[in-house]
Structures are given as structure tokens and as C-alpha cells.
N, C-alpha and C positions, 0 to 999 in steps of 0.2 A: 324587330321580330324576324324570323326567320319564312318566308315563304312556302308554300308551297307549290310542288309537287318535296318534301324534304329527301334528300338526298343521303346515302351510306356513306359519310364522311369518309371509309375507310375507300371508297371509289377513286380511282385516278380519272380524272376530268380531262377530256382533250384542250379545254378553254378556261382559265380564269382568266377574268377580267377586274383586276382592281381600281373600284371608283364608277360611282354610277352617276354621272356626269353628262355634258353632252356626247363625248365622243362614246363614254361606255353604254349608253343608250343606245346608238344607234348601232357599234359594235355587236350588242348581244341578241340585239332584234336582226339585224343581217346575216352574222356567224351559226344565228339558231335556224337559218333556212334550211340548214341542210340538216337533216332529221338525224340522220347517225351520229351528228358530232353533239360533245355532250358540252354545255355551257353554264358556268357558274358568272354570274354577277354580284359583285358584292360590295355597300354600301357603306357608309362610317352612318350615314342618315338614316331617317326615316323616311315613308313615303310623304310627299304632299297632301298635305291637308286642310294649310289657311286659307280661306276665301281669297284673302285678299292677294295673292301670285296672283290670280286671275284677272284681274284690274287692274288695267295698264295705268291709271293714274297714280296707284298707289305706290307702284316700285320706289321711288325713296325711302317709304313709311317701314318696307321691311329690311333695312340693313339693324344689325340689333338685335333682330329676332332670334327665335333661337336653332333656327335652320341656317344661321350665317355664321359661320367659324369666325368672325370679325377680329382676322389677327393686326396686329400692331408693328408698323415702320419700326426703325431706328430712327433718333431724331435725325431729321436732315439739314443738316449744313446751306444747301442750296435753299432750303422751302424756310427759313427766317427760324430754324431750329425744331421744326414743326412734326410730330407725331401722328401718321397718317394711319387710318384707318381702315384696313382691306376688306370687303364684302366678298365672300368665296361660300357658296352653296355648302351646305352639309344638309342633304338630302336628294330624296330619288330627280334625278333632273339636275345635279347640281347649279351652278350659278346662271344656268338660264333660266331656273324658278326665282333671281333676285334682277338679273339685269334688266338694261331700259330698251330692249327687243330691238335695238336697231339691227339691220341686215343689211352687212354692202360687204362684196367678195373681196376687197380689195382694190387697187390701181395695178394693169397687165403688169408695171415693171417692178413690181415689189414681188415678183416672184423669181425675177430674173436673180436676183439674189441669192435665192434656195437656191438654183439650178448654179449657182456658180460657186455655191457654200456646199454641193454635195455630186457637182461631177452628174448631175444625172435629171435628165429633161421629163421625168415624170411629175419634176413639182415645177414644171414652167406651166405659164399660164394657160396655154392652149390644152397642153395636157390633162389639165386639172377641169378643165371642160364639162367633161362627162359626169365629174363628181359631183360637181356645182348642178348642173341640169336636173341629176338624180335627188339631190337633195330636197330641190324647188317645186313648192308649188306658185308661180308667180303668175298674176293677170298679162304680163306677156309671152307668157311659153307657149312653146312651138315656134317659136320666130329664129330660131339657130343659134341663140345667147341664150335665153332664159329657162328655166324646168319648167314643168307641166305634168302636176298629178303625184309629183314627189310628197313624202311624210311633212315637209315643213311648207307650210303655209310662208307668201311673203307677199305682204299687205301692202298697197299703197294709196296712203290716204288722198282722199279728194275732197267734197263738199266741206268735210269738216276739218278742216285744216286753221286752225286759230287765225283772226283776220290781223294782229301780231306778225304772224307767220309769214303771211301772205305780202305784205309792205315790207318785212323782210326780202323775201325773196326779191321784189320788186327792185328795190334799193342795189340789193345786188348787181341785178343784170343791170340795171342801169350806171355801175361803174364799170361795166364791160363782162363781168361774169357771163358764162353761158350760162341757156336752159338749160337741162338735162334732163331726160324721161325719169332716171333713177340713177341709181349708186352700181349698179352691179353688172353695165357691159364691159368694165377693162377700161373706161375711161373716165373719171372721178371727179377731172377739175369741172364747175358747174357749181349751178343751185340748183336746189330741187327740194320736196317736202325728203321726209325718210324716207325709206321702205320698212317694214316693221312684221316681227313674228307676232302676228293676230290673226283671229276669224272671228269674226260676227261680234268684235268686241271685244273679244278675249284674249288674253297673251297664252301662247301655245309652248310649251317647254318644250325641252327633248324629249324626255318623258313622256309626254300626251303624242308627241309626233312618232315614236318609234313603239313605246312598249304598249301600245295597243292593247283592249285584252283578248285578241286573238293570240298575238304573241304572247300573251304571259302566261297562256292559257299551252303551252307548247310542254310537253313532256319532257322534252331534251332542256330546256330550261332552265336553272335555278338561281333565285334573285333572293340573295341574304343582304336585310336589313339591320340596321343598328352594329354593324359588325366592321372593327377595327384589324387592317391588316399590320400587325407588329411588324414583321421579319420576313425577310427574305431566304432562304436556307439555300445555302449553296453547296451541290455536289459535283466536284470537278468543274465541266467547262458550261454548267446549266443549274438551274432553279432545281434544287431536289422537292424539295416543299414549302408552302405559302402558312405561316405563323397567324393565326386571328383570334381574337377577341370577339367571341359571341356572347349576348344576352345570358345564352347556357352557360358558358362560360371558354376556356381557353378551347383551341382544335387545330389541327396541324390537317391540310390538305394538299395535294399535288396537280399535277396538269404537264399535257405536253408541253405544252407554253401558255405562257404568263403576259399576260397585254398589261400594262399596267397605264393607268387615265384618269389619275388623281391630281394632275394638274400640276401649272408652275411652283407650286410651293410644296404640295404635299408628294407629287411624283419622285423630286429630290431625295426630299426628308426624309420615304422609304427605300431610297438605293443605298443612303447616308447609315441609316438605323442597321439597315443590313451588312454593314462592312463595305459600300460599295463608293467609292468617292475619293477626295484627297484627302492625304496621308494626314496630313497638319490637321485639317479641320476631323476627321474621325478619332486622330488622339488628343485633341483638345476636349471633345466630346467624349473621351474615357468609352471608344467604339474602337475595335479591332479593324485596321484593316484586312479585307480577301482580296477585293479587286481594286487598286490602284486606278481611280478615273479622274485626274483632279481638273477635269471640265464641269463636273456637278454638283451644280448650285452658281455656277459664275453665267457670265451673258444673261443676267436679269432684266430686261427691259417692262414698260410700261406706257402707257400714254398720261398725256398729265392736261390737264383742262385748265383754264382760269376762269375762276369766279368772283369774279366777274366786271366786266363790263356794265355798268346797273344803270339802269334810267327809268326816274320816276314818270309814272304816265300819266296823263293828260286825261284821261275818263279811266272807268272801272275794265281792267282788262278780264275779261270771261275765263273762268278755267278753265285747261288744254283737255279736248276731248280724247285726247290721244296719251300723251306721255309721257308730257311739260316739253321735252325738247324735242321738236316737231321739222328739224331744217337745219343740214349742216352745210354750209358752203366751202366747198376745198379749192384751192389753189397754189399759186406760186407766189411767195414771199416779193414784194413791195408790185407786182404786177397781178392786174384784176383779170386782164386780156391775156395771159401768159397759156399755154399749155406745156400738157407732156403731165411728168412726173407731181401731183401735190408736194407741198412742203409745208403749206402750213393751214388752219381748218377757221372759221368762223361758224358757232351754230345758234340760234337762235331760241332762248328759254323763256318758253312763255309763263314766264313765272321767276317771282327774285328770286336767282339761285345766286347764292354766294360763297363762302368760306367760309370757317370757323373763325376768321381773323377779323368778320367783320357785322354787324347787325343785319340780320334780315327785314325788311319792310314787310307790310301786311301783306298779304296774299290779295294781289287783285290791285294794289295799287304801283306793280313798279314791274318791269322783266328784264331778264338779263341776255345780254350776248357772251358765250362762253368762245373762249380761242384758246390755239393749243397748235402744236407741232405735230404733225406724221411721222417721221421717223429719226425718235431721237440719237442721239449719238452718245449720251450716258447709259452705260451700264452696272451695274451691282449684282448684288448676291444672296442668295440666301443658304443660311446653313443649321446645322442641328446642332442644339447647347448640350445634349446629352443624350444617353443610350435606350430613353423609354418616352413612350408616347404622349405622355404628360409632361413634357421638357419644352420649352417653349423653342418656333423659331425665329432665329436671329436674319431680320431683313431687311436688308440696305438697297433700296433701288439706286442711289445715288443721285437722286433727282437734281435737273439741273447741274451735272458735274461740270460740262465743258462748255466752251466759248460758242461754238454753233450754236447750242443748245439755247442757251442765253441770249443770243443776239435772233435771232429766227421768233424766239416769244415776243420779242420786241414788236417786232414787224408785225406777227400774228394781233400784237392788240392795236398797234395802228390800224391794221386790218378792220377790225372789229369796231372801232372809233368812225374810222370813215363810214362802213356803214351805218353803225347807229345815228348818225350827223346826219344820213341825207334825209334831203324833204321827203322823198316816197315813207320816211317814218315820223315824218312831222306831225300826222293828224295825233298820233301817240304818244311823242316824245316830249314831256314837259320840262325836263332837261335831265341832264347829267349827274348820278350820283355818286359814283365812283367811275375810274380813280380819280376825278377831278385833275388838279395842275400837276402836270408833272414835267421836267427842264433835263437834268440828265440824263445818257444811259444807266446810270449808277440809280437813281433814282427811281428809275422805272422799273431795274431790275429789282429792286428793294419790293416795289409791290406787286408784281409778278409774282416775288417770290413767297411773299403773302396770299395771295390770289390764288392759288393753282390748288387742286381738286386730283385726284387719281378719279380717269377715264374707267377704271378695271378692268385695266386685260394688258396683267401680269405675263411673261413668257419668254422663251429661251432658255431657260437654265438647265435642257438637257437637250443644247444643240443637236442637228443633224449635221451631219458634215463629212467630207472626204477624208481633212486631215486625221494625222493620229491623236490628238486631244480630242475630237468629236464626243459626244455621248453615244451616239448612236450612229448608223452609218443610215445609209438614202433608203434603204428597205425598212428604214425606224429598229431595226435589230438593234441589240445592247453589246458595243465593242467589247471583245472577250466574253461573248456569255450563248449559247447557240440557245439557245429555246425563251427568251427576254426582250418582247419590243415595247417600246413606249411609243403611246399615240395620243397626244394632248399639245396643247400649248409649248408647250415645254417644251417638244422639242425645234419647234421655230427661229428660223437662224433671225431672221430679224423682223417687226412688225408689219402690220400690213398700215395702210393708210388707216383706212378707220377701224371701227371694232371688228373683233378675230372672231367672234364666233362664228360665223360662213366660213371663216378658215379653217376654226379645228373641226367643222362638220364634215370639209372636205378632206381634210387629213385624216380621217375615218374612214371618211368612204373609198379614198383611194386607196388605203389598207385592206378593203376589205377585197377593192376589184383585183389587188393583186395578187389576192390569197386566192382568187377563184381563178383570176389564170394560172397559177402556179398548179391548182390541184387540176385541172383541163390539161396542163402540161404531161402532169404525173402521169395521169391514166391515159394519153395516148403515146407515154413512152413505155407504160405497162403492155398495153393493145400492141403495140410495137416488135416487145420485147428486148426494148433500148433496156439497157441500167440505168438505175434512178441514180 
């Protein structure tokens, strides 16, 4: 449907925002503070409506549904030939009305990589500060790390922490892992429960956190649902008009500029649709090229889980009052006592979560410890098979390409072994049920490569960067295009430790601080009488 306040399509809009997502959430609740500027938000989704978003136990139970675009891998070569299955939002909130609400900003040095992939110290850690704090509402803020009073709630559980959980944790620091209060001062290696987008129960979307109905209730505002952005229309060196697919039916609309925040797969596919990409894959696709970009759709990354480590329990384990996987432990591959940078994750699921490749036990009689790598070093792609929006796309994460890749999941499930092995899990553990024996690296990687799970948080494939292949340069501009930024996943040069969503919340929000110093700039070089 189409919202109201409804809008004179024939209107040039100072703002579209394509994809109402996390970052396009918090973009068009932000961008609409200032009353003069006119804002369209526009959805492929409907609004939320299922009960079940709201209940943090249920999020497995909604990938499927039909607010999940559930697109499809290419089989992968590394994962035992295996067809994975992506859960990506298609609706208001996008994919943080499906994900499993974790919230951790990242590890400080995984941004040092933005700043060295884009020449420019506003996506260093320190810098991004502000962003993070404004975002938060954490039980620590006000301490000089944390937010305080921010749209997003960030939970962290106590009392009810799975007592699974808890002999987890225990186990941990007893091979030398630190405590950790949380996941989100800049230093990650540790145990600790989550932190999690909840209040009083509830999983809080972006949606719920930004578009408020004070905010939807704003004049300058317009939030089109069910509405498909075909095309990009290019005049000269800028977006002349944005191509849609409304419930009404077809419409052609303009804007000074174009945010576009449809994410790792679909942010591409409309630069792709629109002539904007490489050459080979646009004429393979029977799509003209305009703008020669042939960085987009490539640096696909992802995080890849394994499922599982599984041990049948020893009494009836309680279902997670929380969100099955309640405790992720990060560290340094083959050392417990290591610090500095993570490399590889152990998290604790209070619940048999496993693979497709393998039987699940009952609910209640078995839990798993899931392990996984921080930052892998495979990359892939994704591209568009044709020139209409019904054309599927082609994507290849390349899971498990290289040797690092491979030898680090090793470690991660040794990781994971040793602690499921110690006594502080013994009251629990009635033994081992996967993987059981295993003698080579050959072997091991054989069930890894069975085992592993997509994390979901797809990103990269419209770099930021200094070079000239870049997609976009360090202001998220669209090289060669003056009025075109993308702000999503996508364009992340490389992942953060754990889950991205605090990342792309902040790569929102620092777009947004920068569009308000820019216009603070303006109008005291107007007041001036400097030239703009």
C-alpha cells in the first residue's frame, strides 16, 4: 500500500531513499528532522504484522515466511556442494524484523581497515563513536563507551541467561578466556552472555526504533509500501528519475538525490538493472551498459557458522528464554589467553542447532556449540541473470575458497571441542554427538564443510574505497554519479567480527552527521558570503 500523507508523484523530492531496511529506517526518521526537506521512503515490503517478529524465541521459525525474499547460493564447491539458503527482510524493518537480535559494534581494529580501504579517518573506530552512542540505548551509557537514550534499545541479559549458558561461559574463562561486561567497548576477545535488541521481551526492529508514529506522522514524510524500484534513469552525470512498480501500478519519480539501502544483494542488482556495473556481466544479462563500474557485485563476503558441535545432555535442557544462542566467545585461534584482534568465535546454542546435512535431536534433549571465523578471506559475487526484476540472482559467496579460510575453522572447532569437553559442562554433557572421530585435516574439513550454516550478514559488494575500482568513494557517493550514495552493508570493505547490524546502523548514522555538517557548512558560508 501506499501511505499516507500521499504525495503529487509529479513532485521532485529532495530525498529518496530506496529500501526500508535498517539503515533506510533510521535515514528517513533522521533526514525528516528537518521539516523543509521532502522525504520519500520506499519499500519492496509490507509493514510488519506477524506476532511472531516480536518473540525473540521464535526468529528461526520465520526465515520462509513470506516477508523473507529467501534467495538461493550457487551450489558451493567448499560447503560439500551445498545450496544455501539467505534470509533477507522484504519488509518495513527489513532483515532486522528476521534476524537473531545480537548487537556487538564490532572489534576497534576491524575498522582500521575501512580507514585504510578509503584514505579517510571517519570510519575509524574512534570516529564512529558518536554514531554508536547515538544509536544506543544501553544499561551502560553515560560511561564514555556506551549510548544512553538512543532509538535502539541494547539488552543485556541477566537472571535469565540459560543455566547451558552459564557452564558455558564458565568453561570458557576457565581455559583462560576473559570476562567481558559486553561485546561493544572496541574489545571483543572474552565471554560474555549477548547483548541483544530487546525491551521488556521484545525484539525491537529498526522499524519500531526509528519510524515511530510521531515520525510517520510528519508531513514532509512519505513511506511507499509494496512498491518495487525497477531502474535507475540516468541524466548525464546524476539519477534523472527513480523507475517503480506500485500496487497502482508503474510511476517514474525524481529527487536531488538517491540513497539507495536495499542491501548486499539487492543494492547491486539495482545499479546492475540500471546499466550501472561491469561490462561482461551487464551484457551477459542483455542490460546496456551507462556507467562502466565493474567493482559491483564482486567483494561479497559473509560469515559462515558451523553446526554444529552437538552434545546430547544429561537432563532436560529448558528452552532459551532469550534467542537459543545466548553466548558468543571470541578469540585468537589455538590460544584461550590471547588478545588484540579476534580470529575465530565459539557461541553457545541452547538448543540442537545443526545443518541440513545432518538429524536434529528433540528440542530439549541435546545443545550445540556453533564456531565460525571473524574475518574471512573468501570472497564472491553476486550478479543479475537478466534485465527485469523477476530474473533471479546469481550468488556465489565462495564459501571456504582459501587455505586461511580452511585451516582457522579448524581451530575454531577445536575451539569449540575443548570447551564443550570441560567439566564446568559436565553436569550437562552426556557426551558427544557430532562430529564424533575425526584423524585428518582432510577429514575435518570434509565435515566443516558439511556443518557450516550462513551467520547472515552478506556484504561488500559495493565497496567504499579510495581506489578507482571502488563503488563508491569514503562520503558513500557513487563514483561517476554526483547525486547517488549508497548506505547499507554493501558498501563495507571488509566484515566486522561479529554481526553487522551496529555496523550498518552506524554507517547511517554517520551519513547522516555528515549531511548536517555539510549543510551547517553551507549556511555559514551563505552567512559569509563565501561561494558554495
Amino acid at each position: 500500500m501506499i501511505q499516507t500523507p500521499e504525495p503529487d508523484l509529479a513532485t521532485t523530492f529532495d530525498v529518496i531513499i530506496v529500501g526500508g531496511g535498517s539503515a533506510g529506517c533510521l535515514l528517513a526518521a533522521r533526514l525528516s528532522e528537518e521539516p523543509g526537506r521532502r522525504v520519500l521512503l520506499v519499500e519492496a515490503g509490507e509493514e510488519a504484522s506477524d506476532p511472531d517478529i516480536w518473540k525473540p524465541a521464535a526468529w528461526p521459525a520465520l526465515q520462509g515466511r513470506s516477508y523473507d525474499r529467501d534467495y538461493r547460493t550457487e551450489p558451493q564447491p567448499g560447503t560439500a556442494g551445498r545450496v544455501h539458503h539467505w534470509a533477507r527482510g522484504k519488509v518495513v524493518g527489513g532483515s532486522s524484523c528476521l534476524h537473531a537480535m545480537g548487537y556487538m559494534r564490532g572489534h576497534a581494529a576491524d575498522f582500521e581497515a575501512w580507514v585504510e580501504a578509503t584514505g579517510d579517518e571517519r570510519w575509524s573506530w574512534a570516529s564512529l563513536q558518536p554514531a554508536f552512542q547515538a544509536i544506543e540505548d544501553h544499561p551502560l551509557g553515560g560511561d564514555g563507551i556506551h549510548g544512553k537514550g538512543g532509538p535502539m534499545p541494547v539488552y543485556m541479559p541477566g537472571e535469565e541467561v540459560s543455566l547451558v549458558a552459564r557452564a558455558f561461559i564458565e568453561a570458557g574463562a576457565a581455559l583462560g578466556l576473559a570476562r567481558i561486561p559486553g561485546h561493544n567497548s572496541g574489545q571483543m576477545i572474552g565471554v560474555t552472555p549477548n547483548s541483544l535488541n530487546i525491551r521488556d521481551g521484545r525484539r525491537v526492529t529498526a522499524a519500531d526504533a526509528w519510524l515511530t508514529p510521531e515520525v510517520r506522522a510528519r508531513k514532509n514524510l512519505t513511506i511507499f509500501t509494496g512498491t518495487q524500484v525497477r531502474r535507475l534513469v540516468l541524466s548525464g552525470s546524476r539519477v534523472g528519475s527513480v523507475e517503480m512498480l506500485t500496487p497502482a501500478g508503474e510511476t517514474t519519480v525524481s529527487a536531488e538525490r538517491i540513497l539507495l539501502c536495499a542491501g548486499a544483494l539487492e543494492s547491486p542488482a539495482l545499479l546492475m538493472r540500471s546499466g550501472i556495473g561491469p561490462q561482461a556481466v551487464l551484457a551477459a544479462a542483455n542490460v546496456a551498459c551507462v556507467l562502466d563500474s565493474p567493482d559491483v557485485g564482486s567483494n561479497l563476503q559473509d560469515h559462515l557458522l558451523g553446526a554444529g558441535n552437538l552434545y546430547q545432555a544429561r537432563r532436560p535442557v529448558p528452552p532459551s528464554r532469550l534467542q537459543h544462542s545466548e553466548s558468543m566467545a571470541y578469540m585468537r585461534a589455538g590460544d584461550f589467553a590471547g588478545t588484540g584482534q579476534p580470529e575465530i568465535v565459539v557461541g553457545c546454542g541452547v538448543a540442537p542447532i545443526v545443518s541440513d546435512q545432518f538429524d536434529a535431536p528433540e528440542a530439549g534433549s541435546a545443545y550445540s556449540l556453533l564456531f565460525g571465523i571473524t574475518h574471512p578471506t573468501s570472497r564472491g559475487t553476486v550478479r543479475i541473470s537478466g534485465p527485469d526484476l523477476g530474473d533471479r540472482l546469481v550468488i556465489d559467496p565462495a564459501y571456504l575458497r582459501t587455505q586461511r579460510d580452511r585451516t582457522l575453522f579448524r581451530a575454531a572447532l577445536e575451539a569449540a571441542r575443548a570447551i564443550g569437553h570441560h567439566q564446568d559442562l559436565s553436569e550437562w554433557r552426556e557426551r558427544e554427538m557430532l562430529p564424533g572421530p575425526l584423524g585428518s585435516p582432510a577429514e575435518i574439513d570434509a565435515f566443516v564443510a558439511k556443518a557450516v550454516i550462513t551467520h547472515h550478514h552478506p556484504s561488500g559488494t559495493c565497496r567504499m574505497g579510495k581506489d578507482g575500482n571502488a563503488v563508491v568513494n569514503a562520503r558513500l557517493q557513487l563514483n561517476g554519479l554526483d547525486n547517488l550514495f549508497i548506505v547499507d552493508a554493501s558498501v563495507m570493505p571488509g566484515l566486522t567480527a561479529g554481526p553487522i547490524h551496529a555496523a550498518v546502523l552506524a554507517i547511517a548514522e554517520t551519513f547522516v552527521a555528515a549531511d548536517e555538517a555539510g549543510r551547517v557548512d553551507d549556511a555559514q558560508a551563505r552567512a559569509s558570503g563565501t561561494p558554495l
